[in-house]
KEKE-3310 file (N, C-alpha, C; in steps of 0.2 Angstrom, whole numbers, plus 5000, padded with zeros to 4 digits):
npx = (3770:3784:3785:3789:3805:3806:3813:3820:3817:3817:3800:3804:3794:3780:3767:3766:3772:3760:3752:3756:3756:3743:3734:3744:3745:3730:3730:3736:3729:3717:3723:3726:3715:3708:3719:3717:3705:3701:3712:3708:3713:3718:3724:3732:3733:3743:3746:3755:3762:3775:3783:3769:3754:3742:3735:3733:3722:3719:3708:3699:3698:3697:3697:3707:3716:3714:3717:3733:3733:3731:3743:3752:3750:3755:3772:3789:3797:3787:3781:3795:3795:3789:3791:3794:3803:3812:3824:3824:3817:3824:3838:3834:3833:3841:3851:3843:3840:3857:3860:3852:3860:3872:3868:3864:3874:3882:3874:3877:3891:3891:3883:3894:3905:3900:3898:3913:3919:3913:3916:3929:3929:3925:3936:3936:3946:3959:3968:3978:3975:3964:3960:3963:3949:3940:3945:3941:3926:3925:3927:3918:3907:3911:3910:3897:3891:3895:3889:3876:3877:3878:3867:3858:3862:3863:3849:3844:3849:3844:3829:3832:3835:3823:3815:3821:3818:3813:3827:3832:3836:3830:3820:3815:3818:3810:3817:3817:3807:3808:3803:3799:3794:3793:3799:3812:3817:3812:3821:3832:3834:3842:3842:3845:3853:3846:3831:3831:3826:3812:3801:3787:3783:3776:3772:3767:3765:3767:3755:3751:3758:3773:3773:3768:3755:3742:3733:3736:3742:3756:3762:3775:3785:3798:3808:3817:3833:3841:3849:3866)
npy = (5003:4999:4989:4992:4990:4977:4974:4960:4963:4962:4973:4986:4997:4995:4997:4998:4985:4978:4980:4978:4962:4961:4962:4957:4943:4941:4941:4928:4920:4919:4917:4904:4898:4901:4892:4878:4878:4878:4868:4857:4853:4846:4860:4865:4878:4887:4902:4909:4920:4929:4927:4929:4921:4917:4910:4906:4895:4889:4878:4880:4877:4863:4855:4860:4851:4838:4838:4839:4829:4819:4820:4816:4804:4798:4788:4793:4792:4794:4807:4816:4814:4824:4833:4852:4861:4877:4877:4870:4877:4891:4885:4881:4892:4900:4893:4896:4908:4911:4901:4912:4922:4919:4916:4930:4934:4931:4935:4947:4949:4943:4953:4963:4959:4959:4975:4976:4970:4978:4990:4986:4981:4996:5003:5010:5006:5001:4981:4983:4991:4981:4972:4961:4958:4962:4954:4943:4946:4944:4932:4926:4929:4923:4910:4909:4910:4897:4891:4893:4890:4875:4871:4876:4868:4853:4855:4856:4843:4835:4836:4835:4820:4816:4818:4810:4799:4781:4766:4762:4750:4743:4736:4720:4713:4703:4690:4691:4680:4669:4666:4650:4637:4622:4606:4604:4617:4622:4612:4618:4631:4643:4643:4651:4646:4645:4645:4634:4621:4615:4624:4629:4631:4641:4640:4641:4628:4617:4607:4602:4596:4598:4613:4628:4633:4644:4638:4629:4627:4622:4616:4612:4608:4607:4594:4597:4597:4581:4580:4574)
npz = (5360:5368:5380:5399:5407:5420:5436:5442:5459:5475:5483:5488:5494:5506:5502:5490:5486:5490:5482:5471:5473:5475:5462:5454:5458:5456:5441:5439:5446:5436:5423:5425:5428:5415:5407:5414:5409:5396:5392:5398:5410:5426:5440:5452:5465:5477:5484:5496:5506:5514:5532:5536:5543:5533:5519:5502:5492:5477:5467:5478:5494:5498:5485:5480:5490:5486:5473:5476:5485:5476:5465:5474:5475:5465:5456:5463:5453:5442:5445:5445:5430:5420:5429:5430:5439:5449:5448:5436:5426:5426:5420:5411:5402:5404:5395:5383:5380:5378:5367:5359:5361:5355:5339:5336:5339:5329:5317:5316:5315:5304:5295:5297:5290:5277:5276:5278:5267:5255:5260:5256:5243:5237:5235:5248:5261:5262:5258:5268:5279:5286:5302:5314:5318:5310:5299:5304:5303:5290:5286:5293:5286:5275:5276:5279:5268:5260:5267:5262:5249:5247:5255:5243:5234:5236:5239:5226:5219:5227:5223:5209:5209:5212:5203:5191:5178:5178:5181:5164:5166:5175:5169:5165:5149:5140:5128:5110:5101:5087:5071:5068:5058:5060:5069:5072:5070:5082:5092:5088:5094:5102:5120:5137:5149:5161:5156:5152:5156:5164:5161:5150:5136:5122:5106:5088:5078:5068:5055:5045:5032:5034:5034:5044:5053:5059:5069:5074:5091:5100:5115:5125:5135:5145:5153:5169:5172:5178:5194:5200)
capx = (3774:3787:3784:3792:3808:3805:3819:3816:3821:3809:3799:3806:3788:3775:3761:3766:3774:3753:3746:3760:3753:3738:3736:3747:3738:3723:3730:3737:3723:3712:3728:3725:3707:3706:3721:3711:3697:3704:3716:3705:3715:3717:3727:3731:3739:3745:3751:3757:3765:3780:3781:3764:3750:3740:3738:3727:3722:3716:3701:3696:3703:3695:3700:3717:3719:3711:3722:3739:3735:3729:3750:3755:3751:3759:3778:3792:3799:3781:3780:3799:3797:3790:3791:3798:3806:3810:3831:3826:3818:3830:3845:3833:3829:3850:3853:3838:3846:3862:3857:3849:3865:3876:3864:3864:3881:3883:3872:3882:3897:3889:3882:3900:3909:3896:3901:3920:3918:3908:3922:3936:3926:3925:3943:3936:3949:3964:3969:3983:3971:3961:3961:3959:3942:3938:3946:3938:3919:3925:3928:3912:3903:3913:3907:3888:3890:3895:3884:3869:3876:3877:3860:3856:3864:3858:3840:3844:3851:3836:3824:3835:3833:3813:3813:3824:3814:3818:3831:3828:3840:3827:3815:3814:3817:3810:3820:3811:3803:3809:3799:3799:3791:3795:3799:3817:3820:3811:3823:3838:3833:3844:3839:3848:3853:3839:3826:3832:3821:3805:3796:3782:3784:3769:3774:3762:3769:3765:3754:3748:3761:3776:3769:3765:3751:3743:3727:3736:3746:3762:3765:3783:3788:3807:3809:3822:3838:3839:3853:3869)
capy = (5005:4994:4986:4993:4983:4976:4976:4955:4962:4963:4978:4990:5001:4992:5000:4998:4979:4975:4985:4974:4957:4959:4964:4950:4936:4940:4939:4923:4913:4920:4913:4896:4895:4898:4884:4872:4874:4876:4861:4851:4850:4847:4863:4869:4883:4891:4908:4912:4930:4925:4930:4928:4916:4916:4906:4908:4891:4889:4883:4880:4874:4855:4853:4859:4846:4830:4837:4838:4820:4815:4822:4812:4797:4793:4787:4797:4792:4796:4812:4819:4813:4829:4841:4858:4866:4882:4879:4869:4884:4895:4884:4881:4902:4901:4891:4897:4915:4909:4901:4916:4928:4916:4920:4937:4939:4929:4939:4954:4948:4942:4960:4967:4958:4964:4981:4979:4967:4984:4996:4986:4982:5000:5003:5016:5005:4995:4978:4983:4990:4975:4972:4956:4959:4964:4949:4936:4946:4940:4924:4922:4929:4917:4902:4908:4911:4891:4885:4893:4889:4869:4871:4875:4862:4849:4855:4854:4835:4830:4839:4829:4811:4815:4820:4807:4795:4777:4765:4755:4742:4739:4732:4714:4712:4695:4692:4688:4674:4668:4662:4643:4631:4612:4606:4605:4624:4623:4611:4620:4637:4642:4647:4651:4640:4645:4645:4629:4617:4614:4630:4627:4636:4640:4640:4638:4623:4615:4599:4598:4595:4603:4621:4632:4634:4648:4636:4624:4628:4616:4616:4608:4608:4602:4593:4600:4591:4578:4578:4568)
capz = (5365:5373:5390:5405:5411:5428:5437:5447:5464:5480:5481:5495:5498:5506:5500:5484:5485:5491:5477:5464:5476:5473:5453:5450:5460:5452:5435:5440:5445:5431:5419:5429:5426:5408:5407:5416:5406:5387:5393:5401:5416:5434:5443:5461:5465:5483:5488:5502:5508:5520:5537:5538:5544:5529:5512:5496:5490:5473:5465:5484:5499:5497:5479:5482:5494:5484:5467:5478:5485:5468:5462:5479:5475:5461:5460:5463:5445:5437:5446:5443:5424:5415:5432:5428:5446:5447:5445:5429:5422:5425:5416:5402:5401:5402:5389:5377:5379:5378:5361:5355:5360:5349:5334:5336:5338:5320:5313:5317:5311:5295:5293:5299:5286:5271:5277:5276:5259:5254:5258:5254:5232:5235:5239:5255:5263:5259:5262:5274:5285:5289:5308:5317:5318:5300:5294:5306:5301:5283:5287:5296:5280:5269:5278:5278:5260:5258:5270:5259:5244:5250:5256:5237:5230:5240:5237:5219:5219:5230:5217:5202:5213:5210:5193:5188:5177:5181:5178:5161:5168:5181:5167:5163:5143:5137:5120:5107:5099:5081:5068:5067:5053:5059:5076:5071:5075:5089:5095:5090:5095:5107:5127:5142:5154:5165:5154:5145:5160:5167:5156:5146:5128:5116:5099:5084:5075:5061:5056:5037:5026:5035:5033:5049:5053:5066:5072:5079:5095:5102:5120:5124:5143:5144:5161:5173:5173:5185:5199:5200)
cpx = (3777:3785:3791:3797:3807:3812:3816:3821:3813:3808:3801:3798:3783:3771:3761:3769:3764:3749:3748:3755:3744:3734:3739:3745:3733:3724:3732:3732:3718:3715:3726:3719:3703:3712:3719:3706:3698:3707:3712:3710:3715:3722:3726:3736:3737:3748:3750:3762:3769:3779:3774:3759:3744:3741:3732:3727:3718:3714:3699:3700:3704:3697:3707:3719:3719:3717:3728:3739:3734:3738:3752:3756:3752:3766:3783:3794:3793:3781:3786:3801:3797:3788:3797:3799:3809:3821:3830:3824:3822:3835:3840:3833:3835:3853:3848:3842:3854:3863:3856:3855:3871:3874:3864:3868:3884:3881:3875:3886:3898:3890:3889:3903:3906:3898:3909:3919:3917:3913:3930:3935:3929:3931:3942:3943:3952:3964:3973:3979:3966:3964:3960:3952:3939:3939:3940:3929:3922:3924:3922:3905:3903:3909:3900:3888:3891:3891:3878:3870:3878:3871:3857:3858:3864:3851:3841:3845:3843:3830:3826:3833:3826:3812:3817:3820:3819:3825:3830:3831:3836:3822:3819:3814:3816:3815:3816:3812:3804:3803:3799:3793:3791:3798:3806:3822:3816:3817:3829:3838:3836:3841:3845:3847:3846:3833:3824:3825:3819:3804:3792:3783:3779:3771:3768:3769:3764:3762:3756:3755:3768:3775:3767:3760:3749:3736:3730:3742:3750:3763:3768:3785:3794:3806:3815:3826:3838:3848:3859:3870)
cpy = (4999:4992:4987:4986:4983:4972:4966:4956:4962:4972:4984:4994:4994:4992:4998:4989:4975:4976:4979:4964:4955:4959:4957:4943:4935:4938:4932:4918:4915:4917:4908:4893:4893:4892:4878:4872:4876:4871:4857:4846:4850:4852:4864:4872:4885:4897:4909:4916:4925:4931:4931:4921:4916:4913:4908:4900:4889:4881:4883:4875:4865:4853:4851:4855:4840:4830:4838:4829:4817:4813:4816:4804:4792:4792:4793:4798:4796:4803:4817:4817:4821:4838:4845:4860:4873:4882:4876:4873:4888:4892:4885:4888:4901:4899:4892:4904:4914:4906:4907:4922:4926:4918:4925:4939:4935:4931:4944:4953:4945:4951:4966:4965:4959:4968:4981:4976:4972:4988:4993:4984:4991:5005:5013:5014:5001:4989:4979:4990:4988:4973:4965:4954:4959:4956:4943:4939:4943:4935:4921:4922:4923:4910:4902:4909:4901:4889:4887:4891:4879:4869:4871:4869:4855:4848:4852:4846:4832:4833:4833:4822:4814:4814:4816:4801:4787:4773:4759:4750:4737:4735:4726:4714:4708:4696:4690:4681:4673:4665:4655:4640:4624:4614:4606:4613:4623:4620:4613:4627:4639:4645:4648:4645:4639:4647:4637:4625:4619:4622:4627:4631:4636:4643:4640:4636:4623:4606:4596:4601:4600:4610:4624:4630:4638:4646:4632:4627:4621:4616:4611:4612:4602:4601:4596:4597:4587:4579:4573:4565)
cpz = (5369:5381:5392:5407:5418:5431:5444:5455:5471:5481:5488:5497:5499:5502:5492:5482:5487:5484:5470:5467:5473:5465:5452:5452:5455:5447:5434:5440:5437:5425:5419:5427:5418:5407:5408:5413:5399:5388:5395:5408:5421:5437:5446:5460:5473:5484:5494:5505:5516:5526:5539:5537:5538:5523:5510:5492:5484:5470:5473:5489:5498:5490:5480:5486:5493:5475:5471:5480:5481:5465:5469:5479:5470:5462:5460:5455:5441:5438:5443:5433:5417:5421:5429:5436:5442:5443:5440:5424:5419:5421:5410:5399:5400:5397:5384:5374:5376:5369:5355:5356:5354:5343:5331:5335:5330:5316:5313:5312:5303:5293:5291:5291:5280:5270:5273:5269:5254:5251:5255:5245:5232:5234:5245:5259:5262:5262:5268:5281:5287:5294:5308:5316:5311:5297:5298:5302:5292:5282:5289:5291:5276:5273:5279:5273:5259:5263:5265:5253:5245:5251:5248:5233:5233:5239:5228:5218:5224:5226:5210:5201:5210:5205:5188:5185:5179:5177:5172:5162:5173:5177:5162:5155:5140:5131:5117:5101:5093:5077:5068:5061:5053:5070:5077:5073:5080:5093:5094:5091:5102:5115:5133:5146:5160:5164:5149:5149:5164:5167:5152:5141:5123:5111:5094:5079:5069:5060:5050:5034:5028:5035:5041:5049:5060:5071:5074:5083:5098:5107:5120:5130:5143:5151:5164:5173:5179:5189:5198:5207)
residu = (UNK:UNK:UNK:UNK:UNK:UNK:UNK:UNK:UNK:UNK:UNK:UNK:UNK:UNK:UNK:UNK:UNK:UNK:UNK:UNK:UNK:UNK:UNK:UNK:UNK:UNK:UNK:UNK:UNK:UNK:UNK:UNK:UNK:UNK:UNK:UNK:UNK:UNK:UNK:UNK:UNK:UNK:UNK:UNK:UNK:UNK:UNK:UNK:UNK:UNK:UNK:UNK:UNK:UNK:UNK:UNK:UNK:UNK:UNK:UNK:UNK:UNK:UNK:UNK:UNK:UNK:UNK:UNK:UNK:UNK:UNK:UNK:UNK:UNK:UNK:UNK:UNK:UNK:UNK:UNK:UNK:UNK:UNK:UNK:UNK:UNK:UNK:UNK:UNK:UNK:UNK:UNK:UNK:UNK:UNK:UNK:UNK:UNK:UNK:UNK:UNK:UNK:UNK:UNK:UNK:UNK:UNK:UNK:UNK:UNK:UNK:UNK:UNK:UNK:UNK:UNK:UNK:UNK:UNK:UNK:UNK:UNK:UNK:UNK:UNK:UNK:UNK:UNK:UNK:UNK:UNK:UNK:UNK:UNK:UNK:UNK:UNK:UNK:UNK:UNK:UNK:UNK:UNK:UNK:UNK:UNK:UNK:UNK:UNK:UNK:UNK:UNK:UNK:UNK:UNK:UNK:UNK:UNK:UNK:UNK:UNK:UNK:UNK:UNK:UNK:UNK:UNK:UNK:UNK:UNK:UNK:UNK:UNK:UNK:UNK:UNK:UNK:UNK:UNK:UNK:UNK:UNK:UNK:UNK:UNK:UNK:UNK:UNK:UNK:UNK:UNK:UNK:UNK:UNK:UNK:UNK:UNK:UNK:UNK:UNK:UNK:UNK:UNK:UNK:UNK:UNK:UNK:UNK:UNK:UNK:UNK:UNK:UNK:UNK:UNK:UNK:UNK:UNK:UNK:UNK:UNK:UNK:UNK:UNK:UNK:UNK:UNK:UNK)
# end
């Protein structure tokens, strides 16, 4: 069952503006109290009924007075950094509504334009009676039809980047290594310029009688050219 709208005026019957004072206080502090102690926080609250000498101070009149000086005595800046007032409520309640009526009304006119898009496939209605209005809900469809299909293609491309394996040009491909028989290829084998000096190279050379051999190894470190 929906909730009753309440109408925020003052209550014209006494009797009955006591009966609302009272009921809503209580639920008030009782709010207050379980937020203090699920939060783990310090809160003081005051009511006071105008035109009259009384006040309601919450949790107690000596608290209330040690947690407002406690808020007192910090800086002006510290204190107005994450206060809420009551006009900065309301604008943000204005502007969150406001928000949500733009929304609303775009969804409409999504909706709106489905409909004529609907009747004008089904030809219920010609083009030459398309209003103002008819054409702009089309317009407003056509453009949330491209923003979701951008959205889709967007996911796709950043899904493809994941799945993409990587790039073989990022790996290092030594070359490779010819066979040699005498020291003679080794020395005319050719290298890069910067791999010509100061590298060390292990080869299996040869001792006995010209011939290879794979027990003995040759290290051959070229020095680095010198400077002019």
């Amino acid at each position: 069952m929906p909730k009753k709208i309440i109408n925020h005026e003052k209550i014209t019957n006494q009797r009955q503006r006591d009966k609302v004072y009272k009921n809503r206080s209580e639920g008030l502090l009782k709010k207050m109290n379980e937020l203090s102690i699920l939060c783990g926080i310090d809160a003081a609250i005051v009511i006071h009924k105008r035109d009259e000498n009384n006040a309601t101070l919450w949790p107690s009149s000596e608290i209330y007075r040690q947690r407002m000086q406690k808020f007192l005595n910090f800086s002006s800046a510290e204190r107005e950094k994450k206060m809420v007032t009551h006009d900065k409520y309301l604008d943000q309640r204005l502007l969150d509504e406001s928000r949500n009526l733009l929304k609303s009304r775009r969804t409409n006119e999504v909706l709106e334009g489905e409909l004529v898009t609907d009747d004008v496939t089904a030809g219920t209605i010609s083009c030459e009676q398309l209003n103002l209005i008819h054409m702009n809900n089309m317009k407003v469809l056509a453009d949330d039809m491209i923003e979701k299909v951008d959205e889709v293609i967007s996911d796709y491309q950043m899904s493809e980047q994941e799945q993409q394996p990587p790039n073989p040009r990022s790996f290092v491909i030594p070359p490779p290594v010819p066979n040699m028989s005498s020291i003679e290829d080794l020395l005319s084998w050719p290298m890069e310029s910067g791999q010509r000096h100061g590298r060390s190279i292990r080869f299996k050379a040869t001792i006995d009688d010209g011939v290879a051999s794979s027990s003995n190894v040759l290290n051959i470190s070229t020095p680095p050219p010198r400077k002019a």
